[in-house]
C-alpha positions as semicolon CSV with decimal commas, in nm:
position;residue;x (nm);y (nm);z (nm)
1;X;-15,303;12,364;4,368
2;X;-15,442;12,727;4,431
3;X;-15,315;12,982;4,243
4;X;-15,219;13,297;4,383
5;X;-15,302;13,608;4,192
6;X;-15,041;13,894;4,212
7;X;-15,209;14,225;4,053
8;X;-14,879;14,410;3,862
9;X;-14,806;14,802;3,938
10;X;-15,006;14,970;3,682
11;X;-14,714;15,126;3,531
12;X;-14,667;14,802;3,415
13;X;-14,901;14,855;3,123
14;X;-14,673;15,068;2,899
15;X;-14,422;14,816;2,909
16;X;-14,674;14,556;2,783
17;X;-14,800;14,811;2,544
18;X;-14,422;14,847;2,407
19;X;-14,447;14,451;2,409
20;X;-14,732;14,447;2,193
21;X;-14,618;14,733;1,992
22;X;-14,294;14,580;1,911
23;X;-14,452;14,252;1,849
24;X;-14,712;14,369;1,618
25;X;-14,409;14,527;1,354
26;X;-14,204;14,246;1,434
27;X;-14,514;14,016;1,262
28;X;-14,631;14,259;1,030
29;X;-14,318;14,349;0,895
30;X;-14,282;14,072;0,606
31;X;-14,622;14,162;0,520
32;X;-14,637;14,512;0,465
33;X;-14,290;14,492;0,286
34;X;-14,426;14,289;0,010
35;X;-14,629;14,646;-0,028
36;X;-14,289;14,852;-0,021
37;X;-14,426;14,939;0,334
38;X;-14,304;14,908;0,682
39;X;-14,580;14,925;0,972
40;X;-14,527;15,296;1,058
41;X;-14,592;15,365;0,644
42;X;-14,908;15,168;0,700
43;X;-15,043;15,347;1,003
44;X;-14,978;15,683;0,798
45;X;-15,218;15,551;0,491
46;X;-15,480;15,448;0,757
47;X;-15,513;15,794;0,900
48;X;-15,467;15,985;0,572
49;X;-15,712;15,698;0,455
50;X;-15,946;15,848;0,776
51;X;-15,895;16,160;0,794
52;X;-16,018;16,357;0,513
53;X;-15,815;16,684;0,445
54;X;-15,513;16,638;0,680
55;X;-15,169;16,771;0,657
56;X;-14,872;16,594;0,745
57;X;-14,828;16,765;1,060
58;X;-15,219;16,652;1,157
59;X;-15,068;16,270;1,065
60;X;-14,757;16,308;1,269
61;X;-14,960;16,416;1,587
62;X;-15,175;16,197;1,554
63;X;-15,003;15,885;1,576
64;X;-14,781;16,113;1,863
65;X;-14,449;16,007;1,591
66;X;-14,161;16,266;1,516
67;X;-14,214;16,507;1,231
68;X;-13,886;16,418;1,047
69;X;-14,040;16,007;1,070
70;X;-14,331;16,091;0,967
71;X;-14,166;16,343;0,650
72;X;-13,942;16,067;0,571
73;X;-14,224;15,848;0,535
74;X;-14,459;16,016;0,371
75;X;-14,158;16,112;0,099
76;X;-14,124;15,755;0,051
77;X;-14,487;15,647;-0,006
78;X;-14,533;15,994;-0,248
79;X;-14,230;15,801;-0,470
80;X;-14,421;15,507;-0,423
81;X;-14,706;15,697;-0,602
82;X;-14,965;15,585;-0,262
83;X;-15,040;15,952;-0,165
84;X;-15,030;16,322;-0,337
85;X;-14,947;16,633;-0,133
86;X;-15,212;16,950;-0,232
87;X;-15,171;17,291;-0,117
88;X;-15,418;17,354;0,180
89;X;-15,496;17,652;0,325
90;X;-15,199;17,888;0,480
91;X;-14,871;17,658;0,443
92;X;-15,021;17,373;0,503
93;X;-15,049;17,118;0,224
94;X;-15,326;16,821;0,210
95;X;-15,219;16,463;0,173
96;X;-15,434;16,228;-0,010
97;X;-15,439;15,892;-0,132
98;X;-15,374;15,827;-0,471
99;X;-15,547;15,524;-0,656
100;X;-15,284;15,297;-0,566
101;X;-15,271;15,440;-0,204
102;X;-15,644;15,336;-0,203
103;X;-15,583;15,016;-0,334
104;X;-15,351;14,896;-0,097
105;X;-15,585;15,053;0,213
106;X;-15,723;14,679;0,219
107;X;-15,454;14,482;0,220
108;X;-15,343;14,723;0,501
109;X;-15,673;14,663;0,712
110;X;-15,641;14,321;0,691
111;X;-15,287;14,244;0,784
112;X;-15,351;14,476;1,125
113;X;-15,713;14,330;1,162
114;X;-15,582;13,951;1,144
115;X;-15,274;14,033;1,360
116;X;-15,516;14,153;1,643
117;X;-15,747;13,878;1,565
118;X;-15,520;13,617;1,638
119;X;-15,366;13,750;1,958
120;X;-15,725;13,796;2,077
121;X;-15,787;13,414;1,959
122;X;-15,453;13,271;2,169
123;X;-15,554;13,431;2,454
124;X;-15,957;13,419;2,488
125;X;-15,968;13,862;2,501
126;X;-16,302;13,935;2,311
127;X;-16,319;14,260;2,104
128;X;-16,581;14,407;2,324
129;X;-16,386;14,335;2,646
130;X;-16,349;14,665;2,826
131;X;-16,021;14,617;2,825
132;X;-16,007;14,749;2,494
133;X;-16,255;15,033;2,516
134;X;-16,038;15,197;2,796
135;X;-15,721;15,187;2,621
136;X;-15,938;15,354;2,358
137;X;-15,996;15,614;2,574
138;X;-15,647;15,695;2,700
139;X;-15,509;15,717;2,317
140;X;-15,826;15,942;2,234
141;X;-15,720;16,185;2,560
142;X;-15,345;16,128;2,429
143;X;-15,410;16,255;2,053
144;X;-15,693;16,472;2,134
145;X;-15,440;16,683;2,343
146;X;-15,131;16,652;2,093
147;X;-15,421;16,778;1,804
148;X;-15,433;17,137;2,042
């Protein structure tokens, strides 16, 4: 039997990226719980984890979340004792990771890195596929112009 390929509007793709999205904290969420996280907590570690000398605002555009998300957040991993907030230049003040923050970093990495491992597994998607490196690109032109 001959299967007929129908190509979807690309619009299409954010709603499969929500998919994912949704997925992905759906899964992860038992996991980064047992580290009093939730998956937006543990995106906010990776990029203070990556970013050397950025402020909370810096975070929040990053990851294109709301401020007051990523304030409440941060709050809660600061209790947590994960990250410590430094005056900066100006007003700005400096997040960094604390000892603990750094030693939960790879527990972090590895929940998100076996998540994507597996879906790529299931479905036969290699990590080089261009696929990948162009969705890259759009979140790069995405962040680079919330960073301005």
């Amino acid at each position: 039997m001959e299967r007929k390929i129908i190509l979807k509007d690309i619009g299409y793709l954010a709603q499969d990226i929500s998919i994912l999205h949704r997925q992905y904290y759906k899964d992860t969420g038992k996991l980064f719980k047992e580290q009093q996280l939730n998956p937006t907590a543990a995106c906010i570690l990776l990029t203070i984890n990556d970013n050397a000398e950025i402020n909370q605002n810096q975070v929040a555009k990053s990851l294109v979340i709301d401020k007051g998300l990523a304030t409440r957040e941060i709050k809660k991993m600061q209790a947590l004792g994960y990250l410590t907030k430094t005056a900066g230049s100006g007003k700005s003040i400096i997040l960094s990771l604390t000892a603990a923050g750094q030693q939960v970093i790879p527990t972090i990495q590895a929940i998100r890195k076996n998540w994507w491992e597996e879906r790529f597994a299931d479905t036969g998607i290699q990590p080089d596929s261009p696929l990948v490196s162009a969705i890259e690109k759009v979140v790069d032109s995405i962040v680079d112009e919330s960073l301005e």
